[in-house]
N, C-alpha and C positions, 0 to 999 in steps of 0.2 A: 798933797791933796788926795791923790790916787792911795796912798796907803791909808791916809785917814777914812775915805769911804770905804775902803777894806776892812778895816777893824771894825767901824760901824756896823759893818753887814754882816761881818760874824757873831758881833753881839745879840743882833736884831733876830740874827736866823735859828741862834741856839736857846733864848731865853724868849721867845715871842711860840703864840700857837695859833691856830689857824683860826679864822671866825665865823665858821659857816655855821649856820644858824640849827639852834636843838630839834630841831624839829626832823631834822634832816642828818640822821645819823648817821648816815652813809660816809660823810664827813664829820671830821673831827673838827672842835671847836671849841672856843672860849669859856665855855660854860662847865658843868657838873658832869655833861655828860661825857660817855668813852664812843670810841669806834666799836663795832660788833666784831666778836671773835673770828680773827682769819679775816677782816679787814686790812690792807694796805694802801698808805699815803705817802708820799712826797713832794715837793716842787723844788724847785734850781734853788730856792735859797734855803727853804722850809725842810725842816727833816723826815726819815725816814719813819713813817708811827705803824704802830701793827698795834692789830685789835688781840688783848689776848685771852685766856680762861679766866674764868673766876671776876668779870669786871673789870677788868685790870687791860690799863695800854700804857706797850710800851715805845718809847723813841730816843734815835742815837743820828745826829749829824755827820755822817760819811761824808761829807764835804771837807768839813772842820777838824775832822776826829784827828787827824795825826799832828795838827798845829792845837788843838786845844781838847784835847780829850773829854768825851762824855758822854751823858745816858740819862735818862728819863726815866722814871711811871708813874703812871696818874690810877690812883685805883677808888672806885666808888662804892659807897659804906654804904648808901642806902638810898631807893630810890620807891617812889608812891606818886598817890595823884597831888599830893601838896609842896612836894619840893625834891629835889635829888642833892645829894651831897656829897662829895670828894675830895681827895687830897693827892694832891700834884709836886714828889721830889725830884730836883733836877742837879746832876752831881757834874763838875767843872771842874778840870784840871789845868789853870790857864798859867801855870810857871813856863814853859817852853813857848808859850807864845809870848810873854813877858820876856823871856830871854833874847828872842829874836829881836824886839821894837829895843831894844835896850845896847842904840848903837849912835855913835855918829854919821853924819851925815845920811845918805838917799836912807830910808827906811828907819831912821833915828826916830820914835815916840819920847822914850827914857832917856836920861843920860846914860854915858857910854859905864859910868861911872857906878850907874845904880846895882845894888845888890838884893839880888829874888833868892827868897826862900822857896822851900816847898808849899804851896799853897793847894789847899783842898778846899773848893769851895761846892757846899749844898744850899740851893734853895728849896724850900718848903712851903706849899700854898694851900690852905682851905677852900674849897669853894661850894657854897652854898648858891643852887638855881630856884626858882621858880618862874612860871608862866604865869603873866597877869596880861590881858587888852593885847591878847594876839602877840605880845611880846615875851622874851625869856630876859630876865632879870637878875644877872648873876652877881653875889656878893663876895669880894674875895679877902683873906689877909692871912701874912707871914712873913717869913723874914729871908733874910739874906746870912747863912753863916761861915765863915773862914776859918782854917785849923791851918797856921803857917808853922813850920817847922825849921828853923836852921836861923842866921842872921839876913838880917831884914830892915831894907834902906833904900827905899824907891819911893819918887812922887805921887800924888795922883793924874789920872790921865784927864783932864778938866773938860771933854768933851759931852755936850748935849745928850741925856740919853747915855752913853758910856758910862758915865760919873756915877750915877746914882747905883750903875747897875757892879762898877765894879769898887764902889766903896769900902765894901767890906773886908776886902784884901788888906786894905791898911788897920780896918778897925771894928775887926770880928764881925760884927754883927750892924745890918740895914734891915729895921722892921720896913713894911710894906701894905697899904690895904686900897683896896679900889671897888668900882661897882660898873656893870659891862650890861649893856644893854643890846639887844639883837635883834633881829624880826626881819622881815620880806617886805620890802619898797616894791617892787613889780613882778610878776611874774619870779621870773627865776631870779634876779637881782636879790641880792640879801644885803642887811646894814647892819655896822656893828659900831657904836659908841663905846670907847672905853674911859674913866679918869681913875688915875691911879696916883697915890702918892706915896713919896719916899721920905723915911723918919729918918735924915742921918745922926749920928748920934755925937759925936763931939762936942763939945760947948760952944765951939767957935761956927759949926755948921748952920745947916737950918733946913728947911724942907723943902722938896723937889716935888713938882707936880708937872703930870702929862696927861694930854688929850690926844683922844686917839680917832679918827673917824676912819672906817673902810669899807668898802662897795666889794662886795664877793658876786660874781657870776656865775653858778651851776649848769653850767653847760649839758652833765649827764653827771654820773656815777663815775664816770672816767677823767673826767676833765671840768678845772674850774680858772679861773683866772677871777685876782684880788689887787685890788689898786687903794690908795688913803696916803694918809697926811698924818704925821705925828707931831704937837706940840708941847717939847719939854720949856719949864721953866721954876726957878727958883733959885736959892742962893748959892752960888759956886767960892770957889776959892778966893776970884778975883775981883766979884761983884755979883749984884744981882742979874741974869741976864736970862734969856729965853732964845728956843730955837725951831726951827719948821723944817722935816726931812720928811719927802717920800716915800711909800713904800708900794712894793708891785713883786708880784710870784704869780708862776704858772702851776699849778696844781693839777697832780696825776694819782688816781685811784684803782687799785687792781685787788 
C-alpha cells in the first residue's frame, strides 16, 4: 500500500500543475498563463517552475528526477484582452522507474518477469484561457505520446489516476481534453474545478474521466498551501470502476 501511494504521488507531482488563480500571476497555474520572468516556485510534492524569457516557463521535479527523469515548458503564443493561449510540453523518462516496480515480493508493481523497453514519453497540451463572471475559464487538449525502443512485455499498472496517465507506454498514444475553471471564493482562498478526460485508444478500452476540485490559500507571494479531492472513473481493464484520492502541497515562491 506504502509503495502504491508512492507511485501515485510521483505521478500526481510530475504531470499535475499548480491552481492558483490567473489573476494572480505571481503564482503559476492551470491556465494560459506563465509565471513572470525570474519567478520561482516549488512545493514538497509540486516541482521546481521558473518564470523564464520570451513567455516561456520552465519546470523539472528534483524530487523525481533521478527515479523517473524529466522536464517541462509551457510557452505562451499570445496573449490580449480576449483570451491568452499556450502550449505546455512535458518530457518523461519512466523505464528505470519501471525497472525498479518490476520485482517480486516488498516493492513488486510488475512481474518479476516483465520486460521494459526504452520508453520516452512526451506529453503535449493546448491551452486556451479566457475571463468570463470574475472567472478564468480554461480550455485544454492533447495527447499523451510514447517512442519505446528495444522488446516490450509488461502489463498495465490498473490503478486510478495512474492508468490513464501511463497508457500510452503500452500503446503510443492517449489523446486528452478538459476544461478548468478558477476564481476566488474568499478573500485570499482561491478554487479550481477541473474535468478532464482520457480517449484510450485500443478497441477493447474506453474512456476515463476525472473531477478535480482544490481550495488554494495565498498566504503572500512566498507561501500558499492547496488541499482537493480528485475523482477518476471510467473503464479499466478489469471493470468499470471509479476512485477518490486526496491531494495537499505546501507551496514556496522566491
Amino acid at each position: 500500500m506504502k509503495l502504491k501511494l508512492l507511485i501515485i504521488t510521483i505521478i500526481i507531482s510530475i504531470t499535475s500543475t499548480q491552481i492558483i488563480r490567473a489573476q494572480n500571476l505571481k503564482w503559476s497555474n492551470n491556465t494560459a498563463d506563465i509565471l513572470e520572468q525570474g519567478r520561482k516556485e516549488a512545493g514538497i510534492f509540486a516541482p521546481l517552475k521558473t518564470g523564464w524569457k520570451n513567455n516561456t516557463e520552465l519546470s523539472v521535479h528534483p524530487l523525481w528526477f533521478f527515479i523517473i527523469p524529466n522536464a517541462s515548458i509551457k510557452k505562451q503564443w499570445k496573449s490580449n484582452e480576449k483570451f491568452r493561449f499556450s502550449s505546455k510540453h512535458t518530457f518523461t523518462y519512466p523505464t528505470m522507474l519501471y525497472n525498479m516496480i518490476s520485482t517480486e515480493g516488498a516493492g513488486g508493481i510488475l512481474p518479476e518477469t516483465s520486460t521494459i523497453p526504452q520508453l520516452f514519453k512526451l506529453n503535449s497540451t493546448a491551452l486556451l484561457s479566457i475571463d468570463k463572471f470574475n472567472q478564468t475559464f480554461t480550455f485544454t487538449a492533447g495527447a499523451d505520446l510514447c517512442l519505446s525502443i528495444g522488446d516490450s512485455d509488461f502489463p498495465y499498472i490498473e490503478w486510478h489516476f495512474v492508468y490513464p496517465r501511463t497508457y500510452s507506454l503500452n500503446n503510443t498514444i492517449t489523446p486528452h481534453a478538459g476544461i478548468n475553471a478558477t476564481g476566488v471564493l474568499y478573500g485570499n482562498f482561491i478554487y479550481e474545478y477541473r474535468f478532464e478526460t482520457f480517449f484510450l485508444t485500443n478497441a477493447d478500452a474506453g474512456v476515463i474521466t476525472e473531477n478535480q476540485l482544490k481550495i488554494s490559500w495565498l498566504k503572500s507571494d512566498k507561501f500558499a498551501i492547496k488541499a482537493g479531492m480528485i475523482y477518476s472513473y471510467g473503464k479499466f481493464p478489469f471493470d468499470n470502476d471509479g476512485g477518490l484520492y486526496p491531494t495537499f502541497d505546501l507551496m514556496f515562491g522566491f
